[in-house]
C-alpha positions as CSV (number, residue, x, y, z in Angstrom):
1,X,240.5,31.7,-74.4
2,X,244.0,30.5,-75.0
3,X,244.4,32.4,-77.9
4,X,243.2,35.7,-75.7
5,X,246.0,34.7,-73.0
6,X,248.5,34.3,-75.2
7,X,247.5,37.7,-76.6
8,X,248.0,39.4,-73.3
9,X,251.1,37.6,-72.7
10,X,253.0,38.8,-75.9
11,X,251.0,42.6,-74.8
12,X,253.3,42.0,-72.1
13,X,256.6,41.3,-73.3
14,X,256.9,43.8,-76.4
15,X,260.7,42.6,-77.0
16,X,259.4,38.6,-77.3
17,X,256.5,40.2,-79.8
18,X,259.1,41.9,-82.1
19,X,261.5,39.4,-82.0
20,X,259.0,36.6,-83.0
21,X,257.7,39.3,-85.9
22,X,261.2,39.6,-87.0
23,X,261.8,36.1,-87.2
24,X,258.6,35.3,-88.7
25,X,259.5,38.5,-91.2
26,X,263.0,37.2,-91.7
27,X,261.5,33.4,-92.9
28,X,259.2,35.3,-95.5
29,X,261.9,37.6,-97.2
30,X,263.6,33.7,-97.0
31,X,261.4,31.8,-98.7
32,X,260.2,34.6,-101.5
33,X,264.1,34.8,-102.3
34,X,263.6,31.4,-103.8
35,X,261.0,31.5,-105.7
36,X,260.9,32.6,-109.6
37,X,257.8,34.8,-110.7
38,X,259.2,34.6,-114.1
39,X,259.3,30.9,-114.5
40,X,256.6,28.8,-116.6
41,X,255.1,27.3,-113.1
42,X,253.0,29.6,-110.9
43,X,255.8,28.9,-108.2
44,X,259.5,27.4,-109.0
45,X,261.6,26.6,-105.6
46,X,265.5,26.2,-106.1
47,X,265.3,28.1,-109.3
48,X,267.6,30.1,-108.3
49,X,269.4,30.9,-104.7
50,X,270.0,34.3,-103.1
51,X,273.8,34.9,-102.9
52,X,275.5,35.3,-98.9
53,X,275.0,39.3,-99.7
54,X,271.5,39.0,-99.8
55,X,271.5,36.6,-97.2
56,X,272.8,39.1,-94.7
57,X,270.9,41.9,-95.7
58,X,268.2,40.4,-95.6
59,X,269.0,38.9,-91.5
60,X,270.1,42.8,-91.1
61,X,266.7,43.7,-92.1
62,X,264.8,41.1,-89.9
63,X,267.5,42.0,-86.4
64,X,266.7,45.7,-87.1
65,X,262.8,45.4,-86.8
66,X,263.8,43.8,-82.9
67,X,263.8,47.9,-81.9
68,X,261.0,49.3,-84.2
69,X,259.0,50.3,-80.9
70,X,262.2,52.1,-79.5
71,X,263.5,54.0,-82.3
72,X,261.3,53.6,-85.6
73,X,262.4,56.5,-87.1
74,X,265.9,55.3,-87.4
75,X,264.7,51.3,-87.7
76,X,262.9,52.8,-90.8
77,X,266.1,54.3,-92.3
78,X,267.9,51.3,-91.5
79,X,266.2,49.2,-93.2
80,X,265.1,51.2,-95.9
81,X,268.9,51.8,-96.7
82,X,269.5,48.2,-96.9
83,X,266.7,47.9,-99.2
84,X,268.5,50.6,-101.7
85,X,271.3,48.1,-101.7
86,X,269.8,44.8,-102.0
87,X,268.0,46.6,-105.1
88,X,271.3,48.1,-106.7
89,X,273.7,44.8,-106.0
90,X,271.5,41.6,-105.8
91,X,270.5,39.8,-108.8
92,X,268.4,37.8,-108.6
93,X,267.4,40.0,-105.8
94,X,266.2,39.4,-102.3
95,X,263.0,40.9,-100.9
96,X,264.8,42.9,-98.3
97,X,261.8,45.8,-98.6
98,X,259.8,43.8,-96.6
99,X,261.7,44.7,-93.7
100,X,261.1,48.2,-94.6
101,X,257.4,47.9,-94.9
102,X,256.9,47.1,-91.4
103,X,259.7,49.2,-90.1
104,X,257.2,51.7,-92.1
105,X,254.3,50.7,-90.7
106,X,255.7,50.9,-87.3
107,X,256.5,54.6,-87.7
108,X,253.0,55.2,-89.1
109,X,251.5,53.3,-86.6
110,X,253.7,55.2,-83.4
111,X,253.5,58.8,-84.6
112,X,251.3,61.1,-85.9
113,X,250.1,61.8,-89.9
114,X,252.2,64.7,-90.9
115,X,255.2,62.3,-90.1
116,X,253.9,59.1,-91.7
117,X,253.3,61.4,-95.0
118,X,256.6,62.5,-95.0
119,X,258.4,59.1,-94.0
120,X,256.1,57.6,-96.6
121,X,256.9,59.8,-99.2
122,X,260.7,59.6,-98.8
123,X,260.0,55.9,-98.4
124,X,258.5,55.3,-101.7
125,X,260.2,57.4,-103.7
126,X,263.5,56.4,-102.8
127,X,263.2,52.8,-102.5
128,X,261.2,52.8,-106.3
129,X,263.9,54.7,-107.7
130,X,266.7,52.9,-107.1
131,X,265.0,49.8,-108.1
132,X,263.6,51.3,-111.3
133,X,267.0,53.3,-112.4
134,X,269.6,51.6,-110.3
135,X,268.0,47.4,-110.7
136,X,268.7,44.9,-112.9
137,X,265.2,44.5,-114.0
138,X,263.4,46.9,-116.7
139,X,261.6,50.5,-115.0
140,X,258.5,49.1,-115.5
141,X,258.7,45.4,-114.0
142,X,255.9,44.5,-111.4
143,X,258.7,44.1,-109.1
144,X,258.9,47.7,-109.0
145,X,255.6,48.9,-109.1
146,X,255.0,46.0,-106.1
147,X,257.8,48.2,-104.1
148,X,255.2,51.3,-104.2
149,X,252.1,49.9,-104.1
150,X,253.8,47.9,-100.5
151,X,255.4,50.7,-98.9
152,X,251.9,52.7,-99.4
153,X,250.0,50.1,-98.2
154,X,252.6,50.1,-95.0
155,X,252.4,53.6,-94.2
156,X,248.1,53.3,-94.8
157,X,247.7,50.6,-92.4
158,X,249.7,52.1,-90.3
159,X,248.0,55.2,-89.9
160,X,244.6,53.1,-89.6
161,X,245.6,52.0,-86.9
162,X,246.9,55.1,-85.4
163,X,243.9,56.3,-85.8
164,X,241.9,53.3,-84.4
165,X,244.0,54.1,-81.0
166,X,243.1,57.4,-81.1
167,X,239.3,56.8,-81.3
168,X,239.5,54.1,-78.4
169,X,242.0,56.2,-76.2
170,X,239.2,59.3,-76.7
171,X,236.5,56.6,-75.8
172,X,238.2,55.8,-72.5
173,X,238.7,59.2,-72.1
174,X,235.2,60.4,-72.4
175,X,234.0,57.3,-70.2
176,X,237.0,58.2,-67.4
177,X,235.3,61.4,-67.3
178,X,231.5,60.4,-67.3
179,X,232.8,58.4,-64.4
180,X,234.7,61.4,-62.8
181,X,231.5,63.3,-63.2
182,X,229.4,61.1,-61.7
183,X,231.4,60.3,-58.8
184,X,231.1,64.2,-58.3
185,X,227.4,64.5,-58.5
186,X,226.8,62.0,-55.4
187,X,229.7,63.6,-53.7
188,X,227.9,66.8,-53.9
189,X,224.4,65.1,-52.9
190,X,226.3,63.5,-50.2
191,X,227.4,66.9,-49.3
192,X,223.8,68.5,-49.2
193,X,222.2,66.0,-47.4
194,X,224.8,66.0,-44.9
195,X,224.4,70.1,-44.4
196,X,220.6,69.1,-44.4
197,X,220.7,66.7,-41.7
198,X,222.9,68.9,-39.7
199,X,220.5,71.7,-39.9
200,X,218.0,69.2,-38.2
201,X,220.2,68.5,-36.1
202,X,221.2,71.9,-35.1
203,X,217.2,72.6,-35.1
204,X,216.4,70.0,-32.7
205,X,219.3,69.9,-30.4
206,X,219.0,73.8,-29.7
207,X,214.9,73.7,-29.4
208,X,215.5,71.1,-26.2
209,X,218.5,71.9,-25.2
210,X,217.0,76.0,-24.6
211,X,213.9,73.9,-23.2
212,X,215.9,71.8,-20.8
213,X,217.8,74.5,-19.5
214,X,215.3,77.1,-18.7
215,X,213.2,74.2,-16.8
216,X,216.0,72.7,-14.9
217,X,216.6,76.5,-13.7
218,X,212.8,76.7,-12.7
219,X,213.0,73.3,-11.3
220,X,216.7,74.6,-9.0
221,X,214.8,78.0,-7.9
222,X,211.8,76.6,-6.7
223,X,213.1,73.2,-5.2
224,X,213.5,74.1,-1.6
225,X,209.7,76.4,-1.5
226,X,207.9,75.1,-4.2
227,X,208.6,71.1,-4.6
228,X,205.6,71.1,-6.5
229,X,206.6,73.0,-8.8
230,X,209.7,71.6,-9.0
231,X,208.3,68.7,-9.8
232,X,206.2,70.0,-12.5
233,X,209.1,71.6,-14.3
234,X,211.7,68.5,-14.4
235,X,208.5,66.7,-15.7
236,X,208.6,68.8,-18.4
237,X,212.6,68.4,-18.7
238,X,211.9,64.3,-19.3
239,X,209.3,65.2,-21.4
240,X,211.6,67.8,-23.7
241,X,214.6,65.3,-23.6
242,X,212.3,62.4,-24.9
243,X,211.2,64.4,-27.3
244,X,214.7,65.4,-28.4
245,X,215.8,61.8,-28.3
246,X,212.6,60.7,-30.6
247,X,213.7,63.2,-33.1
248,X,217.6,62.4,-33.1
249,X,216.9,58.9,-33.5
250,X,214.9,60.2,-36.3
251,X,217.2,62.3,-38.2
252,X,220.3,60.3,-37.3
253,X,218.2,56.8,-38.7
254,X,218.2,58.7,-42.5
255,X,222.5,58.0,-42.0
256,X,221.5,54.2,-41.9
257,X,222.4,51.7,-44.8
258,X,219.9,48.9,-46.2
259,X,221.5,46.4,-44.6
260,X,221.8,48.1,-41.0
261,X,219.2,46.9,-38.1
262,X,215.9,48.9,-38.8
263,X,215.4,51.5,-35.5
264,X,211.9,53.7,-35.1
265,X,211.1,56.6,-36.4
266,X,208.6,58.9,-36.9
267,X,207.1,61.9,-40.1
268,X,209.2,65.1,-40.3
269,X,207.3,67.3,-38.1
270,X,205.2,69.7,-40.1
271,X,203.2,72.3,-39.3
272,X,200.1,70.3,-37.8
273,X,202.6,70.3,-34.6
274,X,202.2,73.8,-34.4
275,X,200.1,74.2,-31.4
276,X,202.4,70.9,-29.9
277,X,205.2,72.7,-30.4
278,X,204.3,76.3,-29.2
279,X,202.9,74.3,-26.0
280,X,206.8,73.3,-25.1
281,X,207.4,76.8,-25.1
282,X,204.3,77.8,-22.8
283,X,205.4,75.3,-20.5
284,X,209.2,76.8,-20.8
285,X,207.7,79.8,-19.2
286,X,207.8,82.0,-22.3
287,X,204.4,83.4,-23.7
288,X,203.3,82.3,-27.4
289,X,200.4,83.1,-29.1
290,X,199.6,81.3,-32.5
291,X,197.5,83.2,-35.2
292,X,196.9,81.0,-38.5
293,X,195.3,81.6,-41.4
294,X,196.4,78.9,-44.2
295,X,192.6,77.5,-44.5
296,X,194.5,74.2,-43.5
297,X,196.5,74.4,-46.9
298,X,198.3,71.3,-48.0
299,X,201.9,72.0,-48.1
300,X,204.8,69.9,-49.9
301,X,206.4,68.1,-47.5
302,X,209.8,69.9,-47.8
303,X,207.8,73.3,-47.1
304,X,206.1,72.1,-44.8
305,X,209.6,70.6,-43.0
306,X,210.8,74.4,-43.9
307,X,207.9,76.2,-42.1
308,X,208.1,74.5,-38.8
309,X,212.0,74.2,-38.7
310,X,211.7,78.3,-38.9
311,X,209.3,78.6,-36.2
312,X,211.1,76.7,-34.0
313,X,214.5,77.9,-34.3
314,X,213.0,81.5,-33.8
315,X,211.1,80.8,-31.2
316,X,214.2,79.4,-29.8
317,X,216.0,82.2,-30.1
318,X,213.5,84.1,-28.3
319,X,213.7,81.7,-25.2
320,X,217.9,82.2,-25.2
321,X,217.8,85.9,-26.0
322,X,214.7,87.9,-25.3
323,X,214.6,87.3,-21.7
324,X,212.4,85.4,-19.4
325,X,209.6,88.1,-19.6
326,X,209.6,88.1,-23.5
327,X,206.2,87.9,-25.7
328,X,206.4,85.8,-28.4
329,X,203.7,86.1,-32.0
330,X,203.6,83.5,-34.7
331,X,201.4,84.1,-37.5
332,X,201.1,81.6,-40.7
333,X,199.1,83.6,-43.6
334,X,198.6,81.9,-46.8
335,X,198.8,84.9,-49.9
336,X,198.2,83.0,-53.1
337,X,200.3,81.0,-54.5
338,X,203.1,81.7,-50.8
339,X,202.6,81.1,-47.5
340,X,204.7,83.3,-45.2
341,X,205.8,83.1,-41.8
342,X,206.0,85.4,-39.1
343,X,207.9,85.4,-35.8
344,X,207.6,88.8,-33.3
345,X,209.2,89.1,-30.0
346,X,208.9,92.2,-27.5
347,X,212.6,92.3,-26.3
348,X,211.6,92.2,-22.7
349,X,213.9,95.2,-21.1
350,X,217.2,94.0,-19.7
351,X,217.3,91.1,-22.0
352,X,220.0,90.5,-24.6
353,X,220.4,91.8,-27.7
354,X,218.7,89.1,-30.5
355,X,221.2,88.1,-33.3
356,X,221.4,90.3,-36.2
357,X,220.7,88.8,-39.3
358,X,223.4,86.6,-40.4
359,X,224.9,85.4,-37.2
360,X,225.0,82.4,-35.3
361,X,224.1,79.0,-37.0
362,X,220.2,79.2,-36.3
363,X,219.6,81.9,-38.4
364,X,222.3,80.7,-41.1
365,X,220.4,77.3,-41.2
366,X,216.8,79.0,-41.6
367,X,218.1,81.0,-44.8
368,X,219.4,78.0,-45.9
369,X,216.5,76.1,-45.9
370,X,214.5,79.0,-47.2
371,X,216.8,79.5,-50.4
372,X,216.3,76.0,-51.3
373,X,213.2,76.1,-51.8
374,X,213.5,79.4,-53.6
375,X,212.0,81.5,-50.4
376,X,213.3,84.7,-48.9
377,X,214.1,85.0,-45.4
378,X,214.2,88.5,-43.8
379,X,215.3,89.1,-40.4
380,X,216.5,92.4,-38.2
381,X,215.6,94.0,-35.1
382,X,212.1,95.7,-35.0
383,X,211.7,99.8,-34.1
384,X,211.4,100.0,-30.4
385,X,212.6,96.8,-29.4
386,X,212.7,93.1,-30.2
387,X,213.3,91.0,-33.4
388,X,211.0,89.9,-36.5
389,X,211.5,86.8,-38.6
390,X,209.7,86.8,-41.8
391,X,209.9,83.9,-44.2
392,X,208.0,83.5,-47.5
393,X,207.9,80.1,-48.9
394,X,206.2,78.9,-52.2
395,X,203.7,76.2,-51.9
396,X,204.5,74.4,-55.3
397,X,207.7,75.1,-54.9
398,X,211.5,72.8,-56.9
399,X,214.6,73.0,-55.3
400,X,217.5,75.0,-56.8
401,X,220.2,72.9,-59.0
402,X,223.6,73.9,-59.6
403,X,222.6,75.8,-62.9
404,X,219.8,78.2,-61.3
405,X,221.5,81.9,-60.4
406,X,222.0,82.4,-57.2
């Protein structure tokens, strides 16, 4: 643990890093300047004593390696020229190449391989020259051969780790990404469940709303002759309103987090609230007759959400557009592996014109739900007056993903 903060610490302060490095690099070149390789011990201290020359090349060297991160090209030429003297005018002579080896390393390490090979190269060669033709010491003296075989092994570790950055860099990449990518996906989900709850909404709120309005009308015509009726017909208003309440609470309750206070709710309606559902409409004042013949099929619940959502948003548009007079069919046929829908109006006379396809949001939110379940939806006027909706919905039936053609 200690170790790790004190890691992070010196990650911090590059300048303290390079200037311990250099002082640690300074007291090696320091203490292998007094030892003899040549002597009958494996090591001889105060053999022999590097003369004030070396002495300041060799602190030249060490101050130099303070700004290898800010310039290593020219930290690497520094020191590498000091190394070409030391080697040329010291004798015995310090190891002032050391400084060059990390200065070395540093460029291998900060910049990318066709550099280090070149840097290397130039490195090697001219540092091993002038120590084989220009030193004191024979061509072939370990001391020489130890100057190539260090520089290389600079410039190789180096570019190891170069390389090693590289591989973590493109690791953090590819899991920055990942992440991005995710993040994405649930904003899209987000998105489409949002539009899908809307389209409830929208289904609901217009069903009652067209309900609600054409009853309170009844219930204002009739109030002063007919209280009875009246009376009947704002029945029927508290009786649409709780209905659109119920379902609100419903639909809105799917926006609720785990931890938010539970509230009721009830099944997406289906198509088993057929004849419920085309009785609102009776008691609207608008004439609906129901013709089935799905042998009771057992629909997926998304289809089966599908097929009464498209009922009731035609049959809604009926009540708003065709006129108070209007006639109203809905037929459910199952044909093999489909089931298709079917909703005629008359166009009473007088009445407005229905939608054409395409407009308004009802009709926008039926094809909607149809295409995602990888229906059709046709809808138009009908020769001689009035307007047909005609869904076909699969029974086993996927949703479409982002990769299916649209």
């Amino acid at each position: 643990m200690a170790l790790a903060r004190a890691r992070r610490q010196l990650t911090a302060h590059p300048l303290a890093l390079d200037s311990a490095l250099a002082a640690g690099v300074l007291l090696c070149m320091l203490a292998g300047s007094f030892v003899d390789p040549h002597s009958g011990h494996t090591v001889s201290w105060s053999v022999r004593t590097p003369d004030p020359l070396s002495l300041l090349l060799m602190t030249l060297g060490a101050v130099a390696l303070i700004f290898r991160r800010r310039a290593p090209m020219t930290v690497l030429a520094v020191t590498g020229t000091l190394s070409v003297v030391e080697s040329v005018t010291g004798d015995p002579r310090a190891p002032v190449a050391m400084s060059a080896v990390v200065a070395l390393f540093t460029v291998a390490a900060t910049t990318d391989r066709p550099t280090t090979l070149r840097a290397a190269l130039l490195t090697m060669t001219a540092l091993t020259s002038a120590a084989m033709l220009a030193g004191p010491l024979p061509w072939y003296a370990q001391e020489n051969l130890g100057i190539l075989a260090w520089t290389g092994i600079g410039a190789t570790a180096g570019d190891a780790v170069r390389s090693r950055r590289a591989v973590v860099q493109a690791i953090r990449e590819r899991a920055e990404r990942a992440e991005r990518t995710r993040e994405e996906e649930a904003r899209r989900r987000v998105a489409e469940e949002r539009l899908r709850i809307a389209r409830d909404l929208h289904d609901v709120v217009a069903h009652h709303i067209a309900l609600v309005n054409v009853q309170a009308g009844v219930a204002a015509h009739v109030m002063d002759k007919r209280p009875d009726q009246a009376k009947e017909a704002l029945a029927h208003v508290r009786e649409a309103s709780r209905s659109a309440l119920n379902e609100l609470r419903a639909t809105v309750g799917l926006l609720r987090q785990s931890g938010d206070p539970e509230a009721p709710t009830e099944p997406a309606p289906g198509l088993d609230r057929l004849d419920e559902l085309a009785g609102t409409f009776r008691n609207a004042g608008l004439l609906v007759e129901v013709a089935r013949a799905d042998y009771d099929a057992k629909l997926p619940a998304a289809v089966d959400l599908a097929a009464y959502r498209v009922i009731q948003e035609a049959l809604t548009n009926v009540q708003k557009h065709a006129g108070a007079d209007a006639k109203a069919e809905v037929s459910v046929v199952r044909v093999g592996p489909h089931i298709e829908i079917t909703v005629l109006d008359d166009g009473a006379p007088g009445s407005e014109e229905a939608p054409v396809t395409g407009g308004g949001h009802g009709l926008l939110g039926m094809r909607e739900r149809v295409t995602a379940l990888r229906g059709t939806l046709t809808t138009g006027p009908r020769y001689g007056g009035g307007f047909r909706v005609h869904a076909i919905l699969p029974v086993k039936t996927r949703t479409r993903t982002a990769e299916d053609p649209v």
